[in-house]
Backbone as a ProteinNet text record, in pm:
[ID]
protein_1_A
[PRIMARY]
XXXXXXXXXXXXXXXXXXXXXXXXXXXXXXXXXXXXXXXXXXXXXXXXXXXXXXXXXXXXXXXXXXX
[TERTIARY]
1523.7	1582.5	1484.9	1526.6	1427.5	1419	1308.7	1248.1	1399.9	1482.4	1578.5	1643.2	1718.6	1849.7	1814.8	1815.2	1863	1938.9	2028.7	2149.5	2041.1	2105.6	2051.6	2228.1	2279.3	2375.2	2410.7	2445.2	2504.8	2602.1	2669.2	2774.7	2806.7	2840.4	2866.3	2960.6	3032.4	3095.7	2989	2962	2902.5	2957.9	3058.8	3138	3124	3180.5	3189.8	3040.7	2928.3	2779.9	2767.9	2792.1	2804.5	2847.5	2964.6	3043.3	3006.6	2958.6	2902.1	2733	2642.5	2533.6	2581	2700.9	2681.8	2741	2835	2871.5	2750.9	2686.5	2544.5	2447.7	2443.6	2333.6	2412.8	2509.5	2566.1	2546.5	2564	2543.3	2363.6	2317	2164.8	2037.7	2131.5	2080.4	2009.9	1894.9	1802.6	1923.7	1976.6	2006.8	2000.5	1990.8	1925.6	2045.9	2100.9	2222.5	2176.8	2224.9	2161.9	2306.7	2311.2	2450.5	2354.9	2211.1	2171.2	2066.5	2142.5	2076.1	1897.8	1846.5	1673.2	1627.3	1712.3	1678.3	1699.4	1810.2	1872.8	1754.2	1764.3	1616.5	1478.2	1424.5	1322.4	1303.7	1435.9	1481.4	1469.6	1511.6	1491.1	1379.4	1280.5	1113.5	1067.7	1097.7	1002.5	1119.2	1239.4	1273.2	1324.8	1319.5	1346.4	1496.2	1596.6	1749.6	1792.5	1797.8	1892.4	2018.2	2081.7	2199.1	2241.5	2308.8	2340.9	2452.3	2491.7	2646.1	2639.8	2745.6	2768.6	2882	2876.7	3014.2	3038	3154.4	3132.7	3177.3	3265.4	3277.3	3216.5	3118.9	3019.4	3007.4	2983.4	3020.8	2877.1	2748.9	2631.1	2604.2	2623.5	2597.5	2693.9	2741.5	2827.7	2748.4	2786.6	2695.5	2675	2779.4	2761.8	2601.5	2621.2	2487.1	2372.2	2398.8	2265.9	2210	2298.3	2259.4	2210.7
-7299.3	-7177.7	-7108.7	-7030.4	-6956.1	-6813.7	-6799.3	-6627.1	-6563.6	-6553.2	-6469.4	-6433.6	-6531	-6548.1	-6500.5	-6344.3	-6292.8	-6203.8	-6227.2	-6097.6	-6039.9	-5929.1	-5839.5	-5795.8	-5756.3	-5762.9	-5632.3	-5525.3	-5462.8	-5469.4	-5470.5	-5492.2	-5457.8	-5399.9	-5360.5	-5449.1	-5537.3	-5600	-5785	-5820.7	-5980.3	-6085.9	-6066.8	-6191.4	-6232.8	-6054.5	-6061.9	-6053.7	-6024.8	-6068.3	-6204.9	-6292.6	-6430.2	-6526.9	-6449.7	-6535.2	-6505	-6409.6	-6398	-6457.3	-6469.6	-6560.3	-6695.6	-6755.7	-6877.1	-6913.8	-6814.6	-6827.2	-6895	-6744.3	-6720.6	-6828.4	-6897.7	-6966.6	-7131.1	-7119.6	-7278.7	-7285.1	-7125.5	-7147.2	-7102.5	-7143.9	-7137.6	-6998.6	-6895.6	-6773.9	-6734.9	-6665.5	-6647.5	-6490.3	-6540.2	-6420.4	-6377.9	-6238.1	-6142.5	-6057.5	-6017.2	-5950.3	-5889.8	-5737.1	-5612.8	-5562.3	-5486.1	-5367.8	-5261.7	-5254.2	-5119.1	-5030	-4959.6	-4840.7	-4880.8	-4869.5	-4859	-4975	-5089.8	-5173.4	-5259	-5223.6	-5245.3	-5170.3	-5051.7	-4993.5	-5052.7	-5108.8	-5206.2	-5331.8	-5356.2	-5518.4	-5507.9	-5396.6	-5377	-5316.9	-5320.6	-5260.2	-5384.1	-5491.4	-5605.2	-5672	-5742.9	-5852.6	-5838.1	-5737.9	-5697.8	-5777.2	-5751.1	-5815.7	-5817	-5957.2	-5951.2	-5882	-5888.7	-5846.6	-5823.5	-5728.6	-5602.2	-5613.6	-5643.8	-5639	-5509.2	-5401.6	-5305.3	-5296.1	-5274.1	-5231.2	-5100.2	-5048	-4874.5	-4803.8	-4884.6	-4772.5	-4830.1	-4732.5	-4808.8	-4664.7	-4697.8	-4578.3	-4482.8	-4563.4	-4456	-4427	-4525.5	-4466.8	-4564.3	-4468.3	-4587.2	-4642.7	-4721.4	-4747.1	-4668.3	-4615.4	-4523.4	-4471.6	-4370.8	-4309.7	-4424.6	-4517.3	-4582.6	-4578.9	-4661	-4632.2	-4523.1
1085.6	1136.5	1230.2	1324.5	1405.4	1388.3	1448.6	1361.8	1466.9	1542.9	1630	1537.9	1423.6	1331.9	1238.9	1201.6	1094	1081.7	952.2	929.2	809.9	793.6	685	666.9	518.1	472	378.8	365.2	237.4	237.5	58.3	71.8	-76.5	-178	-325.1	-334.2	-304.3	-370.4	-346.5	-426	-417.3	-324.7	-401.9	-343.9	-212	-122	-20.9	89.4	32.3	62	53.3	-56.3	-50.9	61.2	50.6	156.7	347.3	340.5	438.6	494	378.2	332.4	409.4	333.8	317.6	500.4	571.9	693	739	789.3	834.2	844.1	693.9	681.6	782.8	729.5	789.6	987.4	1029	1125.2	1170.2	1095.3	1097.9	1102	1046.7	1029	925.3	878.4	781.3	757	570.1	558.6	437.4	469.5	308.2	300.1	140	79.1	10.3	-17.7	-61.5	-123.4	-210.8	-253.4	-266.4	-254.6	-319.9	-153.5	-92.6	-1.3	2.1	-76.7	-63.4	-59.2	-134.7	-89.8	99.1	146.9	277.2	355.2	282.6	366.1	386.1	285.3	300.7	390.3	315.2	439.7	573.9	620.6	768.4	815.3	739.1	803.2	813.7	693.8	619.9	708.5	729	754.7	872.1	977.9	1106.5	1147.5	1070.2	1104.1	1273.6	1315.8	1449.8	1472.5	1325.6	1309.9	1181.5	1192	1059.1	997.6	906.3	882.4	750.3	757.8	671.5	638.2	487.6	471.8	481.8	531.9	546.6	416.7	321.2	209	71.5	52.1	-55.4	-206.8	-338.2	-373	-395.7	-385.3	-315.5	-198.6	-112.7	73.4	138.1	234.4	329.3	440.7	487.1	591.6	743.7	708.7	864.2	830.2	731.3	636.8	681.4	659.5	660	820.8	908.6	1026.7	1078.7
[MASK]
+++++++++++++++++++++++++++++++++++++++++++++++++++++++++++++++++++

């Protein structure tokens, strides 16, 4: 994989982090899945995401919030 390809992911429901993981990874993307705010926050100091995927209705922060 190359350092360009990463998603960074929240998402409170699993499943749907999973399934987006496993997209990602098939098309050769380094990717990290979060449901918890502080952690998403970390990920993006430490794993500098190419690309972000949020879910917007979450029941501690939505992602608008996060952005």
């Amino acid at each position: 994989m190359t350092g360009d390809k990463r998603i960074l992911v929240i998402d409170d429901e699993q499943a749907i982090g999973e399934l987006i993981r496993k997209v990602g990874e098939t098309a050769g993307f380094d990717v990290r899945v979060t449901s918890k705010p502080a952690a998403f926050k970390a990920e993006l100091e430490s794993f500098r995401p190419t690309v972000i995927v949020l879910d917007i209705m979450m029941p501690d922060a939505d992602g608008i919030e996060l952005v």
